[in-house]
C-alpha positions in Angstrom: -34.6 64.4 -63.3 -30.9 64.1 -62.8 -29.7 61.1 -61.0 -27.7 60.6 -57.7 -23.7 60.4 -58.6 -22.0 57.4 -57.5 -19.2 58.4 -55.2 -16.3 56.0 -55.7 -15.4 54.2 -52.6 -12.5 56.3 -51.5 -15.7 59.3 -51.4 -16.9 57.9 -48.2 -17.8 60.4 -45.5 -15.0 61.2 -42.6 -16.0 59.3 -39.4 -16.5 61.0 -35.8 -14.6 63.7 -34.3 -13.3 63.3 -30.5 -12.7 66.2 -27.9 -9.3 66.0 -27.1 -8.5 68.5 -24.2 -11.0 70.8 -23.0 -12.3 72.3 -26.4 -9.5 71.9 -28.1 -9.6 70.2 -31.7 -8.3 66.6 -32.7 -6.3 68.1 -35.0 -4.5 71.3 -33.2 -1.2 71.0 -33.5 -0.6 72.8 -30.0 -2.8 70.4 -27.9 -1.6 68.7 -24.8 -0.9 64.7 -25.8 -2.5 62.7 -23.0 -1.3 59.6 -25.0 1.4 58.3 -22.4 3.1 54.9 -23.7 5.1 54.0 -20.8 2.1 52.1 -18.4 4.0 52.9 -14.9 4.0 56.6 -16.1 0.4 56.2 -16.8 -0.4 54.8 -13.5 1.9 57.6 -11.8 0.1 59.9 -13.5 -3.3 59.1 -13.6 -3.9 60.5 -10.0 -3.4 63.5 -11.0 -6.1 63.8 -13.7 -9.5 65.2 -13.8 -12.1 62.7 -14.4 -12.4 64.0 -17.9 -8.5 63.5 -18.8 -8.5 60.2 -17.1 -11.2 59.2 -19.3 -9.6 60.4 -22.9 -6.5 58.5 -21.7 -8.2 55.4 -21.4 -10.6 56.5 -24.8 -7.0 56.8 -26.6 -6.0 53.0 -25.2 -9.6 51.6 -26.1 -9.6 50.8 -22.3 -13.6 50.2 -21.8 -13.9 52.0 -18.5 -13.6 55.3 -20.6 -17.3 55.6 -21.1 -17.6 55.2 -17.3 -15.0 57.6 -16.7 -16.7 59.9 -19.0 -20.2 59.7 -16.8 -17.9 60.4 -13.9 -16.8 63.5 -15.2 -20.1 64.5 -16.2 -21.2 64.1 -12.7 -18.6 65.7 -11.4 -19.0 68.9 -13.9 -15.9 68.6 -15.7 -16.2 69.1 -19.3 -19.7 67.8 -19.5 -20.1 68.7 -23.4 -17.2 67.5 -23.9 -17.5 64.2 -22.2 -21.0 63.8 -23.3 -19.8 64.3 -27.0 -17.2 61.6 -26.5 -19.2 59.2 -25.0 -21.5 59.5 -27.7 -19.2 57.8 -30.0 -18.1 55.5 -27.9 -22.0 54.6 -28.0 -21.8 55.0 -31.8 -19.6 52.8 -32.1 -21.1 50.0 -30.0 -23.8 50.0 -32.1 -26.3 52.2 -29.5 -27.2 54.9 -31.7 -30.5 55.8 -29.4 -27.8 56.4 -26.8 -25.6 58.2 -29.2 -28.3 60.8 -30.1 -28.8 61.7 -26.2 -25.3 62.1 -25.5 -24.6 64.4 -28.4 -27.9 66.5 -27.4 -26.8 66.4 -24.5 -24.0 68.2 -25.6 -25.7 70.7 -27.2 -27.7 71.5 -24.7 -24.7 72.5 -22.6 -23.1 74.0 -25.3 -25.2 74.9 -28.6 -22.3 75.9 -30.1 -20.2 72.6 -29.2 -18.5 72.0 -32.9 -17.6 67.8 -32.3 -21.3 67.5 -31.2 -22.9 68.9 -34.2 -20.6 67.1 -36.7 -20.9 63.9 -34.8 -24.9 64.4 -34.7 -24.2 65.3 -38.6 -22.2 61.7 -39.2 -25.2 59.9 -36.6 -28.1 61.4 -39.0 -25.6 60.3 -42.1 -26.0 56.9 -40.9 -29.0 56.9 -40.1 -30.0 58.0 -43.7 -31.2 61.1 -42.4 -29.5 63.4 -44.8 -31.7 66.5 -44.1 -30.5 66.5 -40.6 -27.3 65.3 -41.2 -27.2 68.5 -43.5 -28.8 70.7 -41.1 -25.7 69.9 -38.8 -23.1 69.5 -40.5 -24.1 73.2 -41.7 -24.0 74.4 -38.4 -20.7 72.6 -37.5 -19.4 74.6 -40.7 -20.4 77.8 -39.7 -19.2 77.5 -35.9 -15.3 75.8 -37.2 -15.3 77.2 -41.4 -11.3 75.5 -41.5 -12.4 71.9 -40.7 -11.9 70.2 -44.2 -13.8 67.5 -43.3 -17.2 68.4 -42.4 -17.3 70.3 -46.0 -16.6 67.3 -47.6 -19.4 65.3 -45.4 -21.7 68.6 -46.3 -20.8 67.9 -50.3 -21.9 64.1 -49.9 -24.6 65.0 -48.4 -25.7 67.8 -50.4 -24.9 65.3 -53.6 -27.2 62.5 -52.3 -30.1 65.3 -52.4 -29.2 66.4 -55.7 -28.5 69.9 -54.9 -24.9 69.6 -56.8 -24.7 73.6 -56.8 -24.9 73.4 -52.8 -22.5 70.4 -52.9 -19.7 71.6 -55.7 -19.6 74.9 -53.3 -18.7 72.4 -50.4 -16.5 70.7 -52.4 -14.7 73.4 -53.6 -14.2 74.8 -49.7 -13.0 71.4 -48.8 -10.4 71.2 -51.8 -8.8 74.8 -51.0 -8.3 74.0 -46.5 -6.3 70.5 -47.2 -2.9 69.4 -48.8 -2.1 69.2 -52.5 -2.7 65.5 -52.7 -5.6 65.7 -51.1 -6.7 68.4 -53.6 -6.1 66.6 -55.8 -7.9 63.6 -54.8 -11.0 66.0 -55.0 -11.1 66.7 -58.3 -12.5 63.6 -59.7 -15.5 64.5 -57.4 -15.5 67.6 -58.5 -15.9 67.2 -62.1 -18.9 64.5 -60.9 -20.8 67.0 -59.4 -20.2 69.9 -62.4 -21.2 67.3 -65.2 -24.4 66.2 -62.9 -24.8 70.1 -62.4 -24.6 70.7 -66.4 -27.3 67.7 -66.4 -29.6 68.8 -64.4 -29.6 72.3 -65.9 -29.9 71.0 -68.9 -33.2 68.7 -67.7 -35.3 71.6 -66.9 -34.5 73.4 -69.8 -35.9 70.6 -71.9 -38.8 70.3 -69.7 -39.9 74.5 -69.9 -39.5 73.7 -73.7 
C-alpha cells in the first residue's frame, strides 16, 4: 500500500475565511473596506453601522467585543449566516471548537449554500483530524465558489492524507491554474509528490493482481 506524502511545511492548509460585507468575499477586490484607521472617524462612524458592520470593524481591530457584537446582530437579524460564520472563528480561534461547530451549522442552516461556512467547517474537521468531513465540505465549498484557489488546495491535502492522489493531483492542478505565476510555481513540487505517489500506487496493485 502506498504511503501518505510528507507535505513540506510551506504545504500547510490555508486558515479560515471571514465574511467581509454582506456575502461579499475576503478577497473581492470591489468590497466596501470597513477598516477605518483614524479612531475619532471610527467613533463618528460607528453610529451609523448595522450591528453586523460594527462587529467586522471591531473583528478587523481584534477588539473582543466583536463576538458580542456578532450575537447582537444575529438577534437583531442582520446577516445572521454571516455573523454566525464569523463568530465561529473567533471561537476557533479561542480554542472552543464545540462552539465553533454550532456557529458554522448555524450558518448553514440559514444558508446551505453559505461558501465561508462550509470551508471554515472544512478547516474545523481538518483540525479536528476529521478528513472525511473536512473533505465532504470543502467539496461543497468548491462547488458553490469553483475560483477560490484555496479551498482546492485544502481539498488536495486532504484528498492526499487519504491516499486518493488521483482526486488530490486534480485539486492540485485547479488550484495551480486560479493563482499567480509564483504561486504556480510553488505548486509544482506538490505536484510531482502526488504524480510519483500516484505512479506508486498504480504500480502496488499491479504487483499484487500478479
Amino acid at each position: 500500500m502506498a504511503q501518505i506524502i510528507k507535505f513540506p511545511a510551506q504545504a500547510s492548509k490555508f486558515g479560515y475565511k471571514r465574511v467581509r460585507k454582506r456575502g461579499q468575499s475576503s478577497d473581492d477586490p470591489h468590497q466596501l473596506r470597513l477598516s477605518f484607521q483614524p479612531s475619532a472617524t471610527i467613533l463618528n462612524l460607528e453610529s451609523s453601522l448595522s450591528s453586523f458592520e460594527q462587529a467586522l470593524m471591531m473583528d478587523e481591530r481584534d477588539d473582543p467585543r466583536a463576538a458580542e457584537f456578532y450575537l447582537k446582530a444575529i438577534q437583531a437579524e442582520d446577516c445572521v449566516a454571516d455573523s454566525y460564520c464569523n463568530l465561529g472563528i473567533l471561537q476557533s480561534k479561542q480554542g472552543n471548537s464545540p462552539g465553533a461547530f454550532e456557529s458554522f451549522t448555524a450558518a448553514l442552516k440559514q444558508d446551505p449554500r453559505h461558501f465561508e461556512a462550509h470551508f471554515n467547517l472544512g478547516n474545523l474537521y481538518f483540525e479536528l483530524d476529521d478528513f472525511r468531513l473536512a473533505r465532504v465540505h470543502y467539496q461543497f465549498a468548491a462547488a458553490i465558489d469553483p475560483v477560490f484557489p484555496n479551498v482546492h488546495f485544502n481539498l488536495a491535502l486532504v484528498e492526499a492524507i487519504a491516499n486518493d492522489f488521483s482526486a488530490a493531483v486534480t485539486a492540485l492542478t485547479t488550484y495551480r491554474k486560479l493563482v499567480s505565476p509564483d504561486e504556480a510555481r510553488s505548486a509544482e513540487q506538490l505536484l510531482e509528490q502526488l504524480r510519483r505517489s500516484l505512479a506508486t500506487a498504480k504500480g502496488s496493485r499491479l504487483g499484487s493482481t500478479a
